[in-house]
mmCIF file of the N, C-alpha and C atoms, coordinates in Angstrom:
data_MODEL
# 
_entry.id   MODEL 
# 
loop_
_atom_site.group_PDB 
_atom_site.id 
_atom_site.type_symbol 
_atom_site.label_atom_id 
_atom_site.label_alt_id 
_atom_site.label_comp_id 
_atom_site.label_asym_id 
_atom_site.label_entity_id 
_atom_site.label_seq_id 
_atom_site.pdbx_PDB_ins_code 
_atom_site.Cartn_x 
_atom_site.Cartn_y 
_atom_site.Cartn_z 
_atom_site.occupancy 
_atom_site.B_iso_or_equiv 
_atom_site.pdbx_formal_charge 
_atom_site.auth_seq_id 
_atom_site.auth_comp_id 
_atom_site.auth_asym_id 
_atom_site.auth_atom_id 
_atom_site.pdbx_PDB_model_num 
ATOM 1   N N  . UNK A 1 1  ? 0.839  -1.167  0.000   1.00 0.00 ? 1  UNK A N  1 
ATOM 2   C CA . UNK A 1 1  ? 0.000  0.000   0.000   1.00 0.00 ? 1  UNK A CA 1 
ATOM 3   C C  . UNK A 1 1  ? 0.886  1.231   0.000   1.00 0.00 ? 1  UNK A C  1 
ATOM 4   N N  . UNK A 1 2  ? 0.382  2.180   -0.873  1.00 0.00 ? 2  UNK A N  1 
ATOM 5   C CA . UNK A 1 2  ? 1.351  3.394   -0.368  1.00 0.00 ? 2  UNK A CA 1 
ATOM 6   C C  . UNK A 1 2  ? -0.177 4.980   0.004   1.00 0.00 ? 2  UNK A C  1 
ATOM 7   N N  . UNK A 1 3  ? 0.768  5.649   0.435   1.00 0.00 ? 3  UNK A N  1 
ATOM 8   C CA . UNK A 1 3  ? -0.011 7.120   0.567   1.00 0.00 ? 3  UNK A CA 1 
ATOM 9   C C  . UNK A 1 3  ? 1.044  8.063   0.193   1.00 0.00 ? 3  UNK A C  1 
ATOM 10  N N  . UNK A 1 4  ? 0.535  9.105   -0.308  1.00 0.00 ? 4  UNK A N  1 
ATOM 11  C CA . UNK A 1 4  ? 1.168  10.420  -0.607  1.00 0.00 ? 4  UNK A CA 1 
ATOM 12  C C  . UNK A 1 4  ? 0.403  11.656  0.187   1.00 0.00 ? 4  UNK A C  1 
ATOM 13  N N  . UNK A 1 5  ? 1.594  12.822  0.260   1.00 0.00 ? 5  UNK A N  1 
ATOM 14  C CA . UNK A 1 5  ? 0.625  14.124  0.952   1.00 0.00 ? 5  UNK A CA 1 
ATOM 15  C C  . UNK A 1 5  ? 0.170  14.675  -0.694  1.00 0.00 ? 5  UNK A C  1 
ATOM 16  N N  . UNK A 1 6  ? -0.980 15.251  -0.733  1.00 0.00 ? 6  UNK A N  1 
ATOM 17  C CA . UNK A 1 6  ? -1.126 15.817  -2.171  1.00 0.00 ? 6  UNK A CA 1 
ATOM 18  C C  . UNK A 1 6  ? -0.089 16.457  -3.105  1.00 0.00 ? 6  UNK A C  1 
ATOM 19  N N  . UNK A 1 7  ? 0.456  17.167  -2.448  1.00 0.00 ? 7  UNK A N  1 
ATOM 20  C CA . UNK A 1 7  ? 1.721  17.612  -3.823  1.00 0.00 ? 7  UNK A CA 1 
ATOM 21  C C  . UNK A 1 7  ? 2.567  16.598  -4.255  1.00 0.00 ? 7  UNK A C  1 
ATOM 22  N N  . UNK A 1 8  ? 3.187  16.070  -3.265  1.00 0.00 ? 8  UNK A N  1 
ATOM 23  C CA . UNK A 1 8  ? 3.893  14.808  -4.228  1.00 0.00 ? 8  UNK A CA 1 
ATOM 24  C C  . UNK A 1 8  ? 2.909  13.508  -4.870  1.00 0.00 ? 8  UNK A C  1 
ATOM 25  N N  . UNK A 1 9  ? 1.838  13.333  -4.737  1.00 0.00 ? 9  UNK A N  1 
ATOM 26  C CA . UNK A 1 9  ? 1.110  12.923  -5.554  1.00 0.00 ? 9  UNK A CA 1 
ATOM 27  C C  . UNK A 1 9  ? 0.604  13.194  -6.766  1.00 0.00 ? 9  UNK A C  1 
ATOM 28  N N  . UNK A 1 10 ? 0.319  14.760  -7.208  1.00 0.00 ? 10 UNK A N  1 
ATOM 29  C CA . UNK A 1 10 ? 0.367  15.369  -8.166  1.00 0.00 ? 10 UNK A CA 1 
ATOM 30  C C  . UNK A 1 10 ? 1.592  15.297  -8.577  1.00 0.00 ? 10 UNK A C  1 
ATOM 31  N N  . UNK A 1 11 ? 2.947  16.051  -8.212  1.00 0.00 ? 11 UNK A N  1 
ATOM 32  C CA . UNK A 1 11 ? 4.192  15.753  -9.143  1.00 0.00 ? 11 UNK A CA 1 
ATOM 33  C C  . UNK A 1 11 ? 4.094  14.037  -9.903  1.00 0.00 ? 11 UNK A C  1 
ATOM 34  N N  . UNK A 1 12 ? 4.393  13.284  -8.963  1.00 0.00 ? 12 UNK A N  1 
ATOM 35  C CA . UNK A 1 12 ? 4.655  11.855  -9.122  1.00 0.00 ? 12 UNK A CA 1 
ATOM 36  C C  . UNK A 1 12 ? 3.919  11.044  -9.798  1.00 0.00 ? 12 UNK A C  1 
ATOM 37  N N  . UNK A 1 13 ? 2.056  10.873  -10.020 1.00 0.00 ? 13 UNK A N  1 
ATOM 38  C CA . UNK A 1 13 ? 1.504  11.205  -10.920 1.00 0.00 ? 13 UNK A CA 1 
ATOM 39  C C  . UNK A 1 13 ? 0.874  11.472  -12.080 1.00 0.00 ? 13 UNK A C  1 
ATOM 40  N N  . UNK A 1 14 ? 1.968  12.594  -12.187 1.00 0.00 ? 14 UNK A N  1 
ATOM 41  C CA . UNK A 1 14 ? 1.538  13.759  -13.503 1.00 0.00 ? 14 UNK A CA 1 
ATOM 42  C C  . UNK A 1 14 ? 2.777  13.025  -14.210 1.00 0.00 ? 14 UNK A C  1 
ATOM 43  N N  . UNK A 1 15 ? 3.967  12.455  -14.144 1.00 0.00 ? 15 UNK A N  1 
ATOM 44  C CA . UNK A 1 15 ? 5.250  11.722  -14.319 1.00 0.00 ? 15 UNK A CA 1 
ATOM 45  C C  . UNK A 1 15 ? 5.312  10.845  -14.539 1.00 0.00 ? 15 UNK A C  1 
ATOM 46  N N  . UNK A 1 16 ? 4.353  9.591   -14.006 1.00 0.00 ? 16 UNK A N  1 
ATOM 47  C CA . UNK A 1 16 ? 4.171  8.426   -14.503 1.00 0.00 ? 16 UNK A CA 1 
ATOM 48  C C  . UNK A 1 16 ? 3.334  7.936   -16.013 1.00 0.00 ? 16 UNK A C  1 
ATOM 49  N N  . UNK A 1 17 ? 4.230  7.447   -16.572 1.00 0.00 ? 17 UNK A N  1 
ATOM 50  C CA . UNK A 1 17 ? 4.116  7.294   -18.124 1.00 0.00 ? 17 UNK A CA 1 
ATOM 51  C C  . UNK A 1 17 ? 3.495  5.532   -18.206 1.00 0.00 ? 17 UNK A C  1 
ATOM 52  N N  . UNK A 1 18 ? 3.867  4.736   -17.197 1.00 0.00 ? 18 UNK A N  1 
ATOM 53  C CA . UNK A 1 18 ? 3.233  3.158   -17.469 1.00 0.00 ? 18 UNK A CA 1 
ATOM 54  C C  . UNK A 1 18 ? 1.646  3.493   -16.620 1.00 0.00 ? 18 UNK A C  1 
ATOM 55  N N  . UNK A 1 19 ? 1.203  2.196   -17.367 1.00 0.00 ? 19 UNK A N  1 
ATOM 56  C CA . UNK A 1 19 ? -0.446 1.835   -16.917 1.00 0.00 ? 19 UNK A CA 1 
ATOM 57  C C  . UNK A 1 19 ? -0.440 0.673   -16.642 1.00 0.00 ? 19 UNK A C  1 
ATOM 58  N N  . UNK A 1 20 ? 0.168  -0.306  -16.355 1.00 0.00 ? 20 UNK A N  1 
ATOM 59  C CA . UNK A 1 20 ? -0.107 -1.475  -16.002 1.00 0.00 ? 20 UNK A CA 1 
ATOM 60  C C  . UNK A 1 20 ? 0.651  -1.722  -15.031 1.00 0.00 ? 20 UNK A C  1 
ATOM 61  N N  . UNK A 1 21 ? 1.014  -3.382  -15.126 1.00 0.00 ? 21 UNK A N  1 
ATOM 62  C CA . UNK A 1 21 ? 1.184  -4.315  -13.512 1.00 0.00 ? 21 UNK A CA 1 
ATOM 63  C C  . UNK A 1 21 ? 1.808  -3.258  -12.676 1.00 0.00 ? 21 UNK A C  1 
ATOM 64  N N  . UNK A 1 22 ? 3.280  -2.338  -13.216 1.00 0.00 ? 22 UNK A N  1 
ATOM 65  C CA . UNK A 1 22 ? 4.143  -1.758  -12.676 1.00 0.00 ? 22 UNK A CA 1 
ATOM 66  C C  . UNK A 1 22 ? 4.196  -0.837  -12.343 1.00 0.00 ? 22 UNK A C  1 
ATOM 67  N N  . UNK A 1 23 ? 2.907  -0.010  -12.344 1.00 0.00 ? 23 UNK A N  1 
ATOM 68  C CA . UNK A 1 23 ? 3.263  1.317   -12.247 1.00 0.00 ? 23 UNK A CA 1 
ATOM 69  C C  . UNK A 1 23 ? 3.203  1.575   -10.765 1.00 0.00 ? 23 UNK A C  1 
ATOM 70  N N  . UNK A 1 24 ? 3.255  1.039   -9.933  1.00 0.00 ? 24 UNK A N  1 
ATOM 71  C CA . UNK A 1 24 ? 3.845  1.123   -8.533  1.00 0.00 ? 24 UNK A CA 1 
ATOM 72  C C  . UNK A 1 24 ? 5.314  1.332   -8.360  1.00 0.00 ? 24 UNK A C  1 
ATOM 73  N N  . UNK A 1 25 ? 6.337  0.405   -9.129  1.00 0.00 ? 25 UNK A N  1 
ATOM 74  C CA . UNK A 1 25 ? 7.502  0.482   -9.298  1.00 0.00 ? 25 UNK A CA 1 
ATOM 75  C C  . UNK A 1 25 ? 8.144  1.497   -9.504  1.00 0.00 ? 25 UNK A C  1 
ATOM 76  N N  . UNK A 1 26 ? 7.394  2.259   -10.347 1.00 0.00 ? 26 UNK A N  1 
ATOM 77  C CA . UNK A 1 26 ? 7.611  3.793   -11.490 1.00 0.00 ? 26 UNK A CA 1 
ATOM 78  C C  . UNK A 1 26 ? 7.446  4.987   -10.422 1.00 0.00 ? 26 UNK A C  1 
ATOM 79  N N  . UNK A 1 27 ? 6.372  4.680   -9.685  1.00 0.00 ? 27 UNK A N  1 
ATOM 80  C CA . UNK A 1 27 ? 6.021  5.902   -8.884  1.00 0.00 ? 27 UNK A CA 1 
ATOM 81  C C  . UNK A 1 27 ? 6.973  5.987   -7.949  1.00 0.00 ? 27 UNK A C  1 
ATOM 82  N N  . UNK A 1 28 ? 7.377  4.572   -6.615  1.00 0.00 ? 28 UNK A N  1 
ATOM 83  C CA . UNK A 1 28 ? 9.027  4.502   -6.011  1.00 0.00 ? 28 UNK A CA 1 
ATOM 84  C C  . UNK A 1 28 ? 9.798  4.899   -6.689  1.00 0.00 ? 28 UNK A C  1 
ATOM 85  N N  . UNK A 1 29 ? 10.503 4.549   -7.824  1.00 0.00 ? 29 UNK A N  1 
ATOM 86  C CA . UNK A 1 29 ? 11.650 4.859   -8.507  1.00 0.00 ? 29 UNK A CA 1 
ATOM 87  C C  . UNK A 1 29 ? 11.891 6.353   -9.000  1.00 0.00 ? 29 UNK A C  1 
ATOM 88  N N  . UNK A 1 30 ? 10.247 7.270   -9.585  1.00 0.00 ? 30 UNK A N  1 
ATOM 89  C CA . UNK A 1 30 ? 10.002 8.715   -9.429  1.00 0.00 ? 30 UNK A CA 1 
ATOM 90  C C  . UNK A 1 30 ? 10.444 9.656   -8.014  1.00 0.00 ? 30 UNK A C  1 
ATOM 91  N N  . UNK A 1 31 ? 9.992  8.380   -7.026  1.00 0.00 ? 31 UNK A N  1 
ATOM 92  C CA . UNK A 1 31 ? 9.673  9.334   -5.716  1.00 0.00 ? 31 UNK A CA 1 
ATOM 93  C C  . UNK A 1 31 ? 11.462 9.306   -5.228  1.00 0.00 ? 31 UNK A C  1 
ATOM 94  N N  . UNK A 1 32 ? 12.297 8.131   -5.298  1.00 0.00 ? 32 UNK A N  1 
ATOM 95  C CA . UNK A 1 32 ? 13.393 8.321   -4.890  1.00 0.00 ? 32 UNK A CA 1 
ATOM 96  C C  . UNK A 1 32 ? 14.432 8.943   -5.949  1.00 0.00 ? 32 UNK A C  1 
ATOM 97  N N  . UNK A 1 33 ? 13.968 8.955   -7.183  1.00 0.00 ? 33 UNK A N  1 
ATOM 98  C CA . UNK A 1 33 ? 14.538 10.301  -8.148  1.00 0.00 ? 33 UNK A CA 1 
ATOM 99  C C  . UNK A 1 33 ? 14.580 11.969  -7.941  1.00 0.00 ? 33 UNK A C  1 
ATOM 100 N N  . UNK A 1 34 ? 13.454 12.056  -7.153  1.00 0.00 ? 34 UNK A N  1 
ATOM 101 C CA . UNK A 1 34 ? 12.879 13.456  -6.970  1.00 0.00 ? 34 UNK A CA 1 
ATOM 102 C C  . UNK A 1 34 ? 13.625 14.083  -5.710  1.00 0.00 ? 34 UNK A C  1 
ATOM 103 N N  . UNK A 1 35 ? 13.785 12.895  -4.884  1.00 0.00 ? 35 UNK A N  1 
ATOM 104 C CA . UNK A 1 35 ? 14.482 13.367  -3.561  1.00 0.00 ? 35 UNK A CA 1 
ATOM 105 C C  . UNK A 1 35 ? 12.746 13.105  -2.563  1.00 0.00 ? 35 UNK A C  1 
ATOM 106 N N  . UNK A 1 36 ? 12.052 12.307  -2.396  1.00 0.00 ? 36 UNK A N  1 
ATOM 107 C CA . UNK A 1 36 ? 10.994 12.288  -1.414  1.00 0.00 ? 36 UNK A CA 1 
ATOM 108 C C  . UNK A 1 36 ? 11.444 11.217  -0.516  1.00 0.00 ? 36 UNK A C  1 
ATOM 109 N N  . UNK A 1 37 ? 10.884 11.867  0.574   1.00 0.00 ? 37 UNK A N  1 
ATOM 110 C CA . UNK A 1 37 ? 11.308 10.437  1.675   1.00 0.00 ? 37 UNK A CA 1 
ATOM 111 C C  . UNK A 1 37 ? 10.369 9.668   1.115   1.00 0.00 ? 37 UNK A C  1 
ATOM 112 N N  . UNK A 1 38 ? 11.093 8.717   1.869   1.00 0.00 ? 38 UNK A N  1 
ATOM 113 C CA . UNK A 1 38 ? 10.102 6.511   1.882   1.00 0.00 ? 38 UNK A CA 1 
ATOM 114 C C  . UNK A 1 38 ? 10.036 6.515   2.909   1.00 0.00 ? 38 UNK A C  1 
ATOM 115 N N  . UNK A 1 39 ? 8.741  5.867   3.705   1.00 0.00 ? 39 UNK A N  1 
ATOM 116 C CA . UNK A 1 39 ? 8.546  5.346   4.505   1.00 0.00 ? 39 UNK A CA 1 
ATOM 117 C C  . UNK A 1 39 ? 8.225  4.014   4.544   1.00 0.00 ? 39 UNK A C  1 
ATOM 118 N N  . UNK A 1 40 ? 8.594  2.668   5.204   1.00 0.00 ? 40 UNK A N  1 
ATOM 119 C CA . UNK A 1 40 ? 8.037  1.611   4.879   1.00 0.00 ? 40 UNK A CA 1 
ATOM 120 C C  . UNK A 1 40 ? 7.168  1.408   6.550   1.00 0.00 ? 40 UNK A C  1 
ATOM 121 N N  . UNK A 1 41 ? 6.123  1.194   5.693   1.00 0.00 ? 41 UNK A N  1 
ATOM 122 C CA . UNK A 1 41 ? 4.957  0.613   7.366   1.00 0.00 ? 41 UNK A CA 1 
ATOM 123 C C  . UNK A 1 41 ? 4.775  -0.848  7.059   1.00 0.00 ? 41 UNK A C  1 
ATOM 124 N N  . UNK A 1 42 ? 4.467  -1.492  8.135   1.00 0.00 ? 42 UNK A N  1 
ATOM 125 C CA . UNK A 1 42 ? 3.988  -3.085  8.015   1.00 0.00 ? 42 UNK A CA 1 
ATOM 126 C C  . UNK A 1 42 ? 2.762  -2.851  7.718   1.00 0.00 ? 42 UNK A C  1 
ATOM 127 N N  . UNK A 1 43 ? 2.353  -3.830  7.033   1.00 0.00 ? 43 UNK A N  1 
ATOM 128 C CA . UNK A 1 43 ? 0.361  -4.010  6.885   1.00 0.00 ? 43 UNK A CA 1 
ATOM 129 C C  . UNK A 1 43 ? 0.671  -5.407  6.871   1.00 0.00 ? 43 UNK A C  1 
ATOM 130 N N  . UNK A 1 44 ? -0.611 -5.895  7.035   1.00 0.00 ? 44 UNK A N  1 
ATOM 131 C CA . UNK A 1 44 ? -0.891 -7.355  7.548   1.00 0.00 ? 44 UNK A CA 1 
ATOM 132 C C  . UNK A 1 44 ? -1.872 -7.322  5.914   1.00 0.00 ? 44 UNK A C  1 
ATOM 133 N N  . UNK A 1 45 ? -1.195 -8.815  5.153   1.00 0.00 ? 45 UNK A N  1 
ATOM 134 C CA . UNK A 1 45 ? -1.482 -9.098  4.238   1.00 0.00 ? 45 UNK A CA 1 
ATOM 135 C C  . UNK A 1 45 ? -2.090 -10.591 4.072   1.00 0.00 ? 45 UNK A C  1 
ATOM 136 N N  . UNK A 1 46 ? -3.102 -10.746 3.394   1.00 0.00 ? 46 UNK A N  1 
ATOM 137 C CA . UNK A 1 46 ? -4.046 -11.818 3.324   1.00 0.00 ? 46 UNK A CA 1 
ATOM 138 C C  . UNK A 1 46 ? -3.605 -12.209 2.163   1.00 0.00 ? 46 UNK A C  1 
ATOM 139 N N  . UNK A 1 47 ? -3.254 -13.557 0.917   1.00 0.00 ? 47 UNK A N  1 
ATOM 140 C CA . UNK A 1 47 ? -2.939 -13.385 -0.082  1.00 0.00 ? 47 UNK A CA 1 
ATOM 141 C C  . UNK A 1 47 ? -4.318 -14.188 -0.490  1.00 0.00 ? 47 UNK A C  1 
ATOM 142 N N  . UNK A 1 48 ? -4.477 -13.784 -1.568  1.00 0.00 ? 48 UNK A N  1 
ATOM 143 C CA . UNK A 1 48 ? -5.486 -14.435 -2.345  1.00 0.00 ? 48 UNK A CA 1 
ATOM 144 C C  . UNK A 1 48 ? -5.657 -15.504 -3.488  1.00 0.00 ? 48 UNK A C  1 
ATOM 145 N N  . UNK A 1 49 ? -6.018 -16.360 -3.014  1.00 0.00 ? 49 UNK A N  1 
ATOM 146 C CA . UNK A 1 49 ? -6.074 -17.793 -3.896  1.00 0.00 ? 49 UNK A CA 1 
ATOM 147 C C  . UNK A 1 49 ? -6.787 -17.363 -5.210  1.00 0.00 ? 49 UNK A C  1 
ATOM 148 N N  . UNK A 1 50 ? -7.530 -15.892 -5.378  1.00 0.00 ? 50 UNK A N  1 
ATOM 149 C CA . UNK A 1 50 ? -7.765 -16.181 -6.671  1.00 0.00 ? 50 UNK A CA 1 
ATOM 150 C C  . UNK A 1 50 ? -6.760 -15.302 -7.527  1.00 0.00 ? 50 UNK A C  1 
ATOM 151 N N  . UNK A 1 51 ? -5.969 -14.960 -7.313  1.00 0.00 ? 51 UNK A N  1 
ATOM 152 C CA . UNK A 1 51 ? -5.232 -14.265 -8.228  1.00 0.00 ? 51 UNK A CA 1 
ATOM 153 C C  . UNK A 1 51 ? -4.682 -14.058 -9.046  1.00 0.00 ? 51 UNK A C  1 
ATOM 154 N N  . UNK A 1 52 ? -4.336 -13.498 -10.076 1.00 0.00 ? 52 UNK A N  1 
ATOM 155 C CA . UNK A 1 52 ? -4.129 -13.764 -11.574 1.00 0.00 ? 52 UNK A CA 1 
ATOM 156 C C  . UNK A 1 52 ? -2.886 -13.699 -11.978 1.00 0.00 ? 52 UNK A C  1 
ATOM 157 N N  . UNK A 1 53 ? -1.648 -13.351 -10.340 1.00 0.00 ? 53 UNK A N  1 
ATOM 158 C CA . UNK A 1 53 ? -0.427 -13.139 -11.209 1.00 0.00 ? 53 UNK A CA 1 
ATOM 159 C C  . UNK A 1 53 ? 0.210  -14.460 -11.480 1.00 0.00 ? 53 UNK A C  1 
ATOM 160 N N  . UNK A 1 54 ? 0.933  -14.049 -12.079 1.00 0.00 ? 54 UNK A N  1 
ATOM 161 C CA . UNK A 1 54 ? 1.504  -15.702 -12.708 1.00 0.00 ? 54 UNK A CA 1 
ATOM 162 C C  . UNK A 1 54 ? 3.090  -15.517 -12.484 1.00 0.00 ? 54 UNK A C  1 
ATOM 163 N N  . UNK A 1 55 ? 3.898  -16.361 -11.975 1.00 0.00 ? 55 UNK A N  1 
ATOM 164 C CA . UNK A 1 55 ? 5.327  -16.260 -11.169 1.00 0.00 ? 55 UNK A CA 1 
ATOM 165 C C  . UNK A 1 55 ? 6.374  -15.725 -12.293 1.00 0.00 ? 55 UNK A C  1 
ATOM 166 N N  . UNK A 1 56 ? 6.402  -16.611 -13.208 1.00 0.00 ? 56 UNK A N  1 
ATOM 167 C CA . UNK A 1 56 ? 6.985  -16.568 -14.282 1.00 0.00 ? 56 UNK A CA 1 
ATOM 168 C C  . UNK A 1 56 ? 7.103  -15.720 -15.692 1.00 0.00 ? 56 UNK A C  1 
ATOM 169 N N  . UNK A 1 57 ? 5.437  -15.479 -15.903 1.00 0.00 ? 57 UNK A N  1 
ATOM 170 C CA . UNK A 1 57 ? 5.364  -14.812 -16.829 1.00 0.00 ? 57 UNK A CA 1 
ATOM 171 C C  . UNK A 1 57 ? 5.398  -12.906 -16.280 1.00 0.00 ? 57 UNK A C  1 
ATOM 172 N N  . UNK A 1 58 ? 4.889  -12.680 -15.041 1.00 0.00 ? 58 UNK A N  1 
ATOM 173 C CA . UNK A 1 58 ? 4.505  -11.645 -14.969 1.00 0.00 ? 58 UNK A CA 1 
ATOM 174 C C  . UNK A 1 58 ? 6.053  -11.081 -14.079 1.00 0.00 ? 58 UNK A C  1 
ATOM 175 N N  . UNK A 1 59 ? 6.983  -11.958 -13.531 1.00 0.00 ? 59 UNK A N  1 
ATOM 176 C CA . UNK A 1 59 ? 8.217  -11.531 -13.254 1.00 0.00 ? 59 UNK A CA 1 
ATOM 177 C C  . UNK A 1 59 ? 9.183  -11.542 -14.148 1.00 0.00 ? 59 UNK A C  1 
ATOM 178 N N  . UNK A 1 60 ? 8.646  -11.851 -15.997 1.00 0.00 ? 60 UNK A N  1 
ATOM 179 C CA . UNK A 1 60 ? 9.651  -11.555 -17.169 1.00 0.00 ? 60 UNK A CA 1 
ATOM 180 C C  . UNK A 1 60 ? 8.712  -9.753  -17.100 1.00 0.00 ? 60 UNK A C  1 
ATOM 181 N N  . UNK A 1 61 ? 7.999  -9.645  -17.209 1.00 0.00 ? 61 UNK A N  1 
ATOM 182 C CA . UNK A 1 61 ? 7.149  -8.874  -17.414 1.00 0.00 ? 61 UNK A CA 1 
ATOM 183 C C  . UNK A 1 61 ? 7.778  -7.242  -16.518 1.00 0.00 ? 61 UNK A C  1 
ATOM 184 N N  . UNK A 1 62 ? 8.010  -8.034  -15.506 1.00 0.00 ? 62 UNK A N  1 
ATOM 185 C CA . UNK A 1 62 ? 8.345  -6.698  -14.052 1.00 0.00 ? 62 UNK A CA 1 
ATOM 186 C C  . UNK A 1 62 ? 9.565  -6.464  -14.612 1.00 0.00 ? 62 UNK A C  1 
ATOM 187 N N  . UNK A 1 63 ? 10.403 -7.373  -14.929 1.00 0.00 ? 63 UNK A N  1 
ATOM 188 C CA . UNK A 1 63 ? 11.943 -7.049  -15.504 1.00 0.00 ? 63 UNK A CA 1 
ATOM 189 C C  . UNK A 1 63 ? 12.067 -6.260  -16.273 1.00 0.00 ? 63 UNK A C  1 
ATOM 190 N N  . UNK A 1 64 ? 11.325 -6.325  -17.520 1.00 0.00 ? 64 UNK A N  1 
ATOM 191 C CA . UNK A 1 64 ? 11.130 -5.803  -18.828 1.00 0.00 ? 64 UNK A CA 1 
ATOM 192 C C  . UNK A 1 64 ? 10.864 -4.592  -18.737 1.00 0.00 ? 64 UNK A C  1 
ATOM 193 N N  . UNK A 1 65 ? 9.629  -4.208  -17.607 1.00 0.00 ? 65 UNK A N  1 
ATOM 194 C CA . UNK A 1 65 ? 9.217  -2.038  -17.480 1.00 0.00 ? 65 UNK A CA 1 
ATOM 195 C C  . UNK A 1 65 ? 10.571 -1.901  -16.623 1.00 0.00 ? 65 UNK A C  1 
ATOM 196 N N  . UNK A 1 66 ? 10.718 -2.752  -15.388 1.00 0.00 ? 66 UNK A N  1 
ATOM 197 C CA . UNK A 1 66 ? 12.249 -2.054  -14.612 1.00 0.00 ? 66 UNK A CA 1 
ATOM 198 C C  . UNK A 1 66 ? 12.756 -1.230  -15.513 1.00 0.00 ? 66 UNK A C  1 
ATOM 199 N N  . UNK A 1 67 ? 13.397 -2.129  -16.354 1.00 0.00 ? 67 UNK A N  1 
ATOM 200 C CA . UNK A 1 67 ? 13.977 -1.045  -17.837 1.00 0.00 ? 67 UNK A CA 1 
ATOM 201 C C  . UNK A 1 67 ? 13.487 -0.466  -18.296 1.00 0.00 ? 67 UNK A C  1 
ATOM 202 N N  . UNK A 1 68 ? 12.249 -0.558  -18.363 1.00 0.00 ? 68 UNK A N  1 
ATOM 203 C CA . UNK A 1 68 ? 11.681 0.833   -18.892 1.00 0.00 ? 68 UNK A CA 1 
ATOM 204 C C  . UNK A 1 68 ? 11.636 2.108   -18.480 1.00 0.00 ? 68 UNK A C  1 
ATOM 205 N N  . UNK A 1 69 ? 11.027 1.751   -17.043 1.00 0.00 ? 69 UNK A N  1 
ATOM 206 C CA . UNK A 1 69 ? 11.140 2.710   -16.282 1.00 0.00 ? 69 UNK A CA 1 
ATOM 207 C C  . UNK A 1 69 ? 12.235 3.912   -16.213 1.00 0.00 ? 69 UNK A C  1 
ATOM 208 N N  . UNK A 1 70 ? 13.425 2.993   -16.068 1.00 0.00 ? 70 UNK A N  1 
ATOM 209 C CA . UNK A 1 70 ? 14.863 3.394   -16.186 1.00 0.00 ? 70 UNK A CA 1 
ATOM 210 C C  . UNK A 1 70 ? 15.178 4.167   -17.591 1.00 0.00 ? 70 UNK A C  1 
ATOM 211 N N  . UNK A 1 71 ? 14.464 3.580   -18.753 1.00 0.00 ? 71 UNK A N  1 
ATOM 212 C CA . UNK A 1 71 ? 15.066 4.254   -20.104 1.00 0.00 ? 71 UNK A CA 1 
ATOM 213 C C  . UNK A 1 71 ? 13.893 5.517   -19.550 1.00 0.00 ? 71 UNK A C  1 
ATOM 214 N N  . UNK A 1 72 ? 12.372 5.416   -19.525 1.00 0.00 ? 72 UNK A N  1 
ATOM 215 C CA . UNK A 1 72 ? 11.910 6.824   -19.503 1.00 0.00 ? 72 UNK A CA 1 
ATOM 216 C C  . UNK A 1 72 ? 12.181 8.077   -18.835 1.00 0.00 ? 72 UNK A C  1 
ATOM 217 N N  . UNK A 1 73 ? 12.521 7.697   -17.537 1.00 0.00 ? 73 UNK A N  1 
ATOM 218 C CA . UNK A 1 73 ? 12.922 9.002   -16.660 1.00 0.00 ? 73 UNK A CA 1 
ATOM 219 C C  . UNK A 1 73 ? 14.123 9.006   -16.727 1.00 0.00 ? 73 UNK A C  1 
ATOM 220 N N  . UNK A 1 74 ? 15.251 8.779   -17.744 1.00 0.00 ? 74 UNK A N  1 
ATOM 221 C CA . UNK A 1 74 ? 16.472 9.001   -17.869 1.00 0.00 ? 74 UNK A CA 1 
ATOM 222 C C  . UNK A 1 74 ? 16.858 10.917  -18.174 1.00 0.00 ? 74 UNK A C  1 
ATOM 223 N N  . UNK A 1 75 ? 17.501 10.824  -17.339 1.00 0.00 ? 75 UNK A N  1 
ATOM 224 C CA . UNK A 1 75 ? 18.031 12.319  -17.388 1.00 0.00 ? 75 UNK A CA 1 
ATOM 225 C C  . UNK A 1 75 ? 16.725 13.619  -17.222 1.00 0.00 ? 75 UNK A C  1 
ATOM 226 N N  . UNK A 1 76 ? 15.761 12.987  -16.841 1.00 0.00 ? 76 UNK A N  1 
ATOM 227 C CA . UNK A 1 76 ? 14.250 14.042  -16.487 1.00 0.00 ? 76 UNK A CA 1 
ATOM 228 C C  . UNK A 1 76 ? 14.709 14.804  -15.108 1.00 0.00 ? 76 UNK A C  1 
ATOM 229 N N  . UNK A 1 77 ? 14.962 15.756  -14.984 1.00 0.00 ? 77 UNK A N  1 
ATOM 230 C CA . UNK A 1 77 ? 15.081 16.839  -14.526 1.00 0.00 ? 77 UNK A CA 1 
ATOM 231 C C  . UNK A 1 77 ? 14.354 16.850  -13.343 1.00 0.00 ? 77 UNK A C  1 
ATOM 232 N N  . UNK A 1 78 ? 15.061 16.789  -12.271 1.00 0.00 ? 78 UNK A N  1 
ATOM 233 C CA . UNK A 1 78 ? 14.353 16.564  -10.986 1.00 0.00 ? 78 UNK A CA 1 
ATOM 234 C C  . UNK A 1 78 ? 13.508 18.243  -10.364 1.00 0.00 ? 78 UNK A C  1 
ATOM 235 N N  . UNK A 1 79 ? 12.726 18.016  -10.862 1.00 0.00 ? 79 UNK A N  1 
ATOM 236 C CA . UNK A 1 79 ? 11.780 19.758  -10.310 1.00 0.00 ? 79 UNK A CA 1 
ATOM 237 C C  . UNK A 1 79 ? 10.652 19.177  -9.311  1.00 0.00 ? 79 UNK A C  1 
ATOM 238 N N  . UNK A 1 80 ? 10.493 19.865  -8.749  1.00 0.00 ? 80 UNK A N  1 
ATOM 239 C CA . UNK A 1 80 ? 9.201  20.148  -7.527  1.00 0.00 ? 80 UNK A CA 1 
ATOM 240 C C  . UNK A 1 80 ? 8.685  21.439  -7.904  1.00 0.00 ? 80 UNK A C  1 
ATOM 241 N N  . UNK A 1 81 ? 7.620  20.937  -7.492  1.00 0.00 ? 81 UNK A N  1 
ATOM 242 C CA . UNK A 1 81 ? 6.824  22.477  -7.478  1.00 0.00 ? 81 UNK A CA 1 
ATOM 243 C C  . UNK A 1 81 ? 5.863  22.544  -6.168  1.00 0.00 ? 81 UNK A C  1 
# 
């Protein structure tokens, strides 16, 4: 789970260029580009037997935006507003 205070939610965002499995990844990798703190909290997690990710295919998948991620915000200009 994550939370943002509103402005870095708007920056971070307005910045994110993926729509799928990863764009959680994109928004961390934005937020520790930008200079925002991380916080990590525990949550108590239930996993779900019906779920659709698949081990193999969807961790070629996570590999594949990593790099993406990495080629899009290459050299993007760390601004706040």
């Amino acid at each position: 789970f994550k939370c943002f205070r509103h402005p870095a939610a708007r920056e971070l965002f307005g910045r994110q260029q993926l729509r799928g499995f990863s764009f959680d990844a994109e928004i961390i990798y934005l937020a520790q580009k930008l200079g925002y703190k991380i916080k990590e909290i525990p949550v108590n997690w239930v996993n779900s037997p019906h779920s659709k990710v698949g081990l193999i295919s969807d961790s070629v998948k996570m590999f594949f935006d990593l790099i993406r991620i990495k080629w899009l915000h290459r050299g993007a200009p760390p601004i706040k507003t």
